[in-house]
C-alpha positions as CSV (number, residue, x, y, z in Angstrom):
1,X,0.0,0.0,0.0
2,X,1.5,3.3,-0.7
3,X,2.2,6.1,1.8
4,X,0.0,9.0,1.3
5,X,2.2,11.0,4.1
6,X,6.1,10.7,4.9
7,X,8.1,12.7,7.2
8,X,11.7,12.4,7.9
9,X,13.5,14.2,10.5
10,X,11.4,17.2,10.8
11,X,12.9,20.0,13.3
12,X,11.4,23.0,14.1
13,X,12.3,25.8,16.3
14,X,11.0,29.0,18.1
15,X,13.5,30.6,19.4
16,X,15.2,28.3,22.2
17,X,11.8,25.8,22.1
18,X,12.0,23.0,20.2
19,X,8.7,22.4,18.7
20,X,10.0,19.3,16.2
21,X,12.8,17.4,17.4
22,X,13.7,14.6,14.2
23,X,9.6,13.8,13.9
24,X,9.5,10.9,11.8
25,X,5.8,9.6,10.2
26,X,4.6,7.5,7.7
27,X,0.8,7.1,7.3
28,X,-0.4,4.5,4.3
29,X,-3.2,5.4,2.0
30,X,-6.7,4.5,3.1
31,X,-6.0,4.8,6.8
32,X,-6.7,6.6,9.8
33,X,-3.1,7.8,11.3
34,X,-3.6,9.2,15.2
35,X,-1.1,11.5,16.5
36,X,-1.2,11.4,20.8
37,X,0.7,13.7,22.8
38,X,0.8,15.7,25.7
39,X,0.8,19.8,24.8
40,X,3.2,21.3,23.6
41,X,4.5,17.9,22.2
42,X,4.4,18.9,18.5
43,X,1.0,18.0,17.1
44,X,-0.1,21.2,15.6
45,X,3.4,22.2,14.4
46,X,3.7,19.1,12.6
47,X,0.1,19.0,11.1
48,X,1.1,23.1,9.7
49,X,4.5,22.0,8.2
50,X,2.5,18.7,6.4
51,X,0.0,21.8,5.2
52,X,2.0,23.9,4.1
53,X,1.5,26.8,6.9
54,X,5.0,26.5,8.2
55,X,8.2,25.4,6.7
56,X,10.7,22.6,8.7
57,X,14.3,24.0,9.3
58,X,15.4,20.8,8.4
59,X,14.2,17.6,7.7
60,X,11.6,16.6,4.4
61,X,7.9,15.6,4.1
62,X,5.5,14.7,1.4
63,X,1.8,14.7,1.7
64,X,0.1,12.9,-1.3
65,X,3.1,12.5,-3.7
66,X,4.1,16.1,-3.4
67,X,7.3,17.9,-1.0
68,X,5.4,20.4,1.0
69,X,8.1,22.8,0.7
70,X,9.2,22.4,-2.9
71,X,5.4,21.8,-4.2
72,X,3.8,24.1,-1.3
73,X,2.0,25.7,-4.4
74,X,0.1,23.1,-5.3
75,X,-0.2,20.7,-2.3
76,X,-3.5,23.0,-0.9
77,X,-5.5,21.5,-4.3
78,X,-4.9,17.6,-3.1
79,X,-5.5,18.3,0.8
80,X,-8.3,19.3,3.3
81,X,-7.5,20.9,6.8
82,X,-9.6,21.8,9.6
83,X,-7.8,23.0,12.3
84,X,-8.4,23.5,16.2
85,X,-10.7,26.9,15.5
86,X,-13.5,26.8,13.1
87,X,-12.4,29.2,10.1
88,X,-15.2,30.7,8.6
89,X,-16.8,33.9,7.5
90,X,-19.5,35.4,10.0
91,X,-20.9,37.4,7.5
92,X,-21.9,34.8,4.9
93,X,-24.7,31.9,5.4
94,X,-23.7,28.3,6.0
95,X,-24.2,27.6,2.4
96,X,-22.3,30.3,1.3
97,X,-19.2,29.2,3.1
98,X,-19.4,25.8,1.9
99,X,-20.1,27.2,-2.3
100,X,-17.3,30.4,-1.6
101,X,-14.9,27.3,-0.7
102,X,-16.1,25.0,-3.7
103,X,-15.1,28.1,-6.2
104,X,-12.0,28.2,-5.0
105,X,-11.5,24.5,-5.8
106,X,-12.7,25.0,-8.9
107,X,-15.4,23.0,-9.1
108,X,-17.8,25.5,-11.1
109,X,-21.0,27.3,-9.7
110,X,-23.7,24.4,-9.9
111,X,-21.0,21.8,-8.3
112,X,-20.1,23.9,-5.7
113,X,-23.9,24.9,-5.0
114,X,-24.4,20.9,-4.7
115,X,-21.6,20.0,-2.5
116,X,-22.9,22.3,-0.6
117,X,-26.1,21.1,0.3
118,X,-25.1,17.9,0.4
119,X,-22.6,18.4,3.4
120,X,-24.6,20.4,5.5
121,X,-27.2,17.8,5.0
122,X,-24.5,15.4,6.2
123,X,-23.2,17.6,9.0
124,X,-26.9,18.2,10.5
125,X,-26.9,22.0,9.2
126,X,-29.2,22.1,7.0
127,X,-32.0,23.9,8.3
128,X,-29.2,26.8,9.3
129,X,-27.9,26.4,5.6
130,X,-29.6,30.3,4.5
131,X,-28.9,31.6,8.1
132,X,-25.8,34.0,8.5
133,X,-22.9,31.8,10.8
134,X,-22.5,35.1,13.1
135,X,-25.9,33.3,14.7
136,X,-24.6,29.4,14.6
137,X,-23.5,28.1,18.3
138,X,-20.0,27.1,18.9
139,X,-20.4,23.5,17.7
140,X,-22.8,24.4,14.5
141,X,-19.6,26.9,13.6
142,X,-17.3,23.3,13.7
143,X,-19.2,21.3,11.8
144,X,-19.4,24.1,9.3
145,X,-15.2,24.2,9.3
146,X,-15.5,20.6,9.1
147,X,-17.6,20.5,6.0
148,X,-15.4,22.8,4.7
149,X,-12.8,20.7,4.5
150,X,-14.8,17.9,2.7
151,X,-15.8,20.4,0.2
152,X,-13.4,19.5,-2.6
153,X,-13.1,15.6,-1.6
154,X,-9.3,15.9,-0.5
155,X,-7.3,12.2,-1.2
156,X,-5.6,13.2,2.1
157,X,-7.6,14.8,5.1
158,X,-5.8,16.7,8.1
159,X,-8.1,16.8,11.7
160,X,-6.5,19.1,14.1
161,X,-8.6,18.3,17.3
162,X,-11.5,18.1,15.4
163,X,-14.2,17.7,17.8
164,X,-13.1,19.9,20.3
165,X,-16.5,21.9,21.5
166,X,-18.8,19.7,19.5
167,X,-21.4,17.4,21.8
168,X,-21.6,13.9,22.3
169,X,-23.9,13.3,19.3
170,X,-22.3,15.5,17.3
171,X,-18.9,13.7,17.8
172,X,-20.3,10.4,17.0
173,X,-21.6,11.6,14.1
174,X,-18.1,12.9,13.1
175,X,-16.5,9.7,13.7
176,X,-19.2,7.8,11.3
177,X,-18.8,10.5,8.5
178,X,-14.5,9.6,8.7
179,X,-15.5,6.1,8.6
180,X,-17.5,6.6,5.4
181,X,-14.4,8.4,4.1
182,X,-11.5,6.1,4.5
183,X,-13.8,3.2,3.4
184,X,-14.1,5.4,0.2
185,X,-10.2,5.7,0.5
186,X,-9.3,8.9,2.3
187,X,-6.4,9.0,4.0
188,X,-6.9,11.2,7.1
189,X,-4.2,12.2,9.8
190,X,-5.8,13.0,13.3
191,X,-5.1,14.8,16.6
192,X,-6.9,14.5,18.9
193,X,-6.6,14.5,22.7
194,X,-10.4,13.0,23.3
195,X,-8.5,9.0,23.8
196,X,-12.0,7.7,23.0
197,X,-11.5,9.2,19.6
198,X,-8.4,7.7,18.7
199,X,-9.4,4.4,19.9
200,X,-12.0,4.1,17.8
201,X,-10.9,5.4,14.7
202,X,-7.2,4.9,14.5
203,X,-5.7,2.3,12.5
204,X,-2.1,3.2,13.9
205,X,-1.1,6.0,16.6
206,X,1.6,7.6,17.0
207,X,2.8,9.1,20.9
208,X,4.8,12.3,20.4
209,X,6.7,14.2,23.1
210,X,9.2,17.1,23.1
211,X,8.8,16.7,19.2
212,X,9.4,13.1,18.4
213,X,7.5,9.8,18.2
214,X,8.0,7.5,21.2
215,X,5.7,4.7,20.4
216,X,4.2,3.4,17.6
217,X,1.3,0.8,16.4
218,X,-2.4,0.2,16.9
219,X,-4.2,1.2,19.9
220,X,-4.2,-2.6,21.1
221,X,-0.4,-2.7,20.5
222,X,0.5,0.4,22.2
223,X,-1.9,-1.0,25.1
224,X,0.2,-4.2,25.7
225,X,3.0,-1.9,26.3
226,X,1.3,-0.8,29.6
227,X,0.2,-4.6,30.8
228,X,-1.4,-5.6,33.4
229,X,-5.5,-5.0,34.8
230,X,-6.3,-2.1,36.9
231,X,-8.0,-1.2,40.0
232,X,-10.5,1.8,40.5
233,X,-11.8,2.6,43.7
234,X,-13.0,5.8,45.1
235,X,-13.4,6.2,49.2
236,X,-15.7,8.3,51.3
237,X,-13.1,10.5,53.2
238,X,-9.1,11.8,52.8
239,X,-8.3,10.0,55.3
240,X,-9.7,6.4,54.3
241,X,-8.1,7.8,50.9
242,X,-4.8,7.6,52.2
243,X,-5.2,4.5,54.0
244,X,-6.3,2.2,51.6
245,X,-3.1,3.0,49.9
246,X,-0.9,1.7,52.4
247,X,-2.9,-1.1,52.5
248,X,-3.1,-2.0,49.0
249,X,0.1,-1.3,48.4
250,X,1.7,-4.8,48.8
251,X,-0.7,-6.1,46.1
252,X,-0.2,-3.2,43.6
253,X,2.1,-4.4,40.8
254,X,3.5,-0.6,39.8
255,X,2.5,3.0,40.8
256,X,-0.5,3.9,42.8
257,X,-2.1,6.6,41.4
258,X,-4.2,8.7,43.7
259,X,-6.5,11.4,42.8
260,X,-7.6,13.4,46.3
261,X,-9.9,15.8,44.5
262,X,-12.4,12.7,43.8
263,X,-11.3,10.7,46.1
264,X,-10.1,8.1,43.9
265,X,-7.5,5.5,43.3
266,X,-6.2,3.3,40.5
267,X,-3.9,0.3,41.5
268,X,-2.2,-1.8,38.4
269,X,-2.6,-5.4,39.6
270,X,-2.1,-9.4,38.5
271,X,-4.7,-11.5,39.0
272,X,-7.9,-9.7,37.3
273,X,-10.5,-10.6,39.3
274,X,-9.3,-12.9,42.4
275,X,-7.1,-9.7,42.8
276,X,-10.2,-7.6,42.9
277,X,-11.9,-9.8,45.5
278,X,-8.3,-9.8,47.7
279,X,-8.2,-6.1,47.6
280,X,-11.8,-5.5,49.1
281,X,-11.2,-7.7,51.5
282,X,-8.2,-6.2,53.0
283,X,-10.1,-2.5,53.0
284,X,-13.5,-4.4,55.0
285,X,-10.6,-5.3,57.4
286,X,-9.4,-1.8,57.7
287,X,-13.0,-0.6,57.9
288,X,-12.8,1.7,54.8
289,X,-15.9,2.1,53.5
290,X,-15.6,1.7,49.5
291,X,-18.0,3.8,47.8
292,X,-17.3,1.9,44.1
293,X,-15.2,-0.1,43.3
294,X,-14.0,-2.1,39.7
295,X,-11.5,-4.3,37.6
296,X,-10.7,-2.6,34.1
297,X,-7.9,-3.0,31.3
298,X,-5.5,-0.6,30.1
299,X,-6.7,2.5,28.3
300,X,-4.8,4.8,26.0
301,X,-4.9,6.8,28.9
302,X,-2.9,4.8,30.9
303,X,-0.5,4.6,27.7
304,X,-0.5,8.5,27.8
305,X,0.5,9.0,31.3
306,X,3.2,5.5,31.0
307,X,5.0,6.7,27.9
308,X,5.5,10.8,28.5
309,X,4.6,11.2,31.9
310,X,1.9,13.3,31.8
311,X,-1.6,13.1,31.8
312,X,-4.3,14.0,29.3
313,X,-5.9,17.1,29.6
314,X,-9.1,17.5,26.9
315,X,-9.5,21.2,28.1
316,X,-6.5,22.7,27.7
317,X,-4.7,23.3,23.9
318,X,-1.2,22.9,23.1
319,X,0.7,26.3,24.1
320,X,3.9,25.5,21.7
321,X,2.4,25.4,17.8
């Protein structure tokens, strides 16, 4: 299968920062290509220089057969972006957007007037469709970017955070419209800090920190990495909080993560469920009162917070771009 996107040793600097440090990805045709990381690990600054919006200072990268540097003219015509921030006109209608952006493909008058119609059906907007976007709530204004995007039918398809601010529906609906697309044969590189997201639609993900990859393959593969079944608990009180660490500490086969805000605990274990039953035991004999308690298996959470250290925030952006 060939590679719709390769990039090989991208760096890129601001400054002293190093946004891009040797970024190395190769994302096949027909596949859904996840790029994890904590902020300020890279995402964004990679998905501008595969875009065209920023050159690497060293390093090379071609997105659908074309060197986004040398080519940079003509790569926009094979591509669709949507980045983190809906980019679109207040002033003109829903429609409008959509048939302003089809002219600028080229697609003709009637074509574009089509497309149109036929994505806001898609993206639930067509009853706003004649309604100026200065009125359209937060989410209406994403799937509008979104659409926009689709407008031309890009082979190659770049999600920045895509469905940041939209609802629950809405994001489902997202996820079933880029399963319709790479089944058709899009190619579309996603980031995407929702780890629900990736799981879902990823056929390989990539975990970038301080600019690089650090792990590689499908969400399952990245997933053994981690190993091992995990304990949640939560507790009534701080106090029985801190407790029931101490005493499930001898059975816990890593770090015991502890969150005091929601009184909560995670403890990796062996044993899956006879370790589950052996841990509530020894908190009844401490008289800790366990408000819920359950077994689960690694997430790409857990990957997250293994592999770079830090945890997943959905709510706040990358500050390095």
């Amino acid at each position: 299968m060939p590679d719709a996107i390769v990039a090989e040793g991208l760096i890129k600097k601001y400054g002293d920062v190093i946004a891009l440090d040797g970024m190395e990805l190769t994302v096949p045709e027909g596949t859904v290509f996840g790029l994890l990381g904590p902020n300020g690990a890279g995402k964004t600054t990679t998905v501008r220089i595969l875009t065209t919006l920023l050159q690497p200072d060293a390093g090379h990268a071609r997105v659908a057969g074309l060197d986004v540097v040398r080519d940079a003219a003509r790569l926009p015509a094979h591509i669709g972006v949507s980045g983190q921030y809906a980019a679109v006109d207040d002033h003109l209608t829903g429609a409008e957007n959509l048939e302003m952006v089809g002219r600028l493909y080229h697609l003709g008058v009637k074509r574009a007037k089509q497309r149109a119609r036929d994505l806001l059906d898609r993206f639930d907007l067509a009853e706003a469709a004649d309604r100026p976007v200065q009125g359209y709530s937060g989410g209406m204004r994403r799937r509008l970017d979104l659409a926009g995007a689709l407008v031309a039918s890009p082979p190659v398809l770049f999600l920045d955070e895509p469905t940041t601010g939209l609802d629950p529906r809405a994001r489902a609906n997202l996820w079933d419209v880029i399963a319709e697309l790479v089944t058709a044969g899009t190619t579309v590189l996603l980031t995407t800090q929702y780890m629900e997201e990736a799981d879902r639609l990823a056929h390989r993900i990539a975990v970038v920190d301080h600019g690089h990859v650090i792990a590689l393959g499908s969400a399952d593969e990245l997933k053994a990495q981690v190993g091992g079944d995990r304990i949640e608990l939560s507790v009534t009180s701080a106090a029985d909080l801190e407790t029931a660490r101490r005493t499930l500490a001898p059975l816990a086969m890593g770090d015991v993560r502890i969150d005091a805000a929601t009184l909560r605990m995670t403890i990796p274990v062996a044993g899956g469920a006879a370790a589950l039953t052996s841990a509530l035991g020894h908190l009844a004999a401490e008289r800790i009162t366990v408000r819920d308690a359950g077994l689960r298996r690694p997430t790409l959470d857990d990957v997250f917070l293994t592999l770079t250290g830090h945890q997943t925030d959905e709510k706040i952006k990358e500050t390095v771009r």
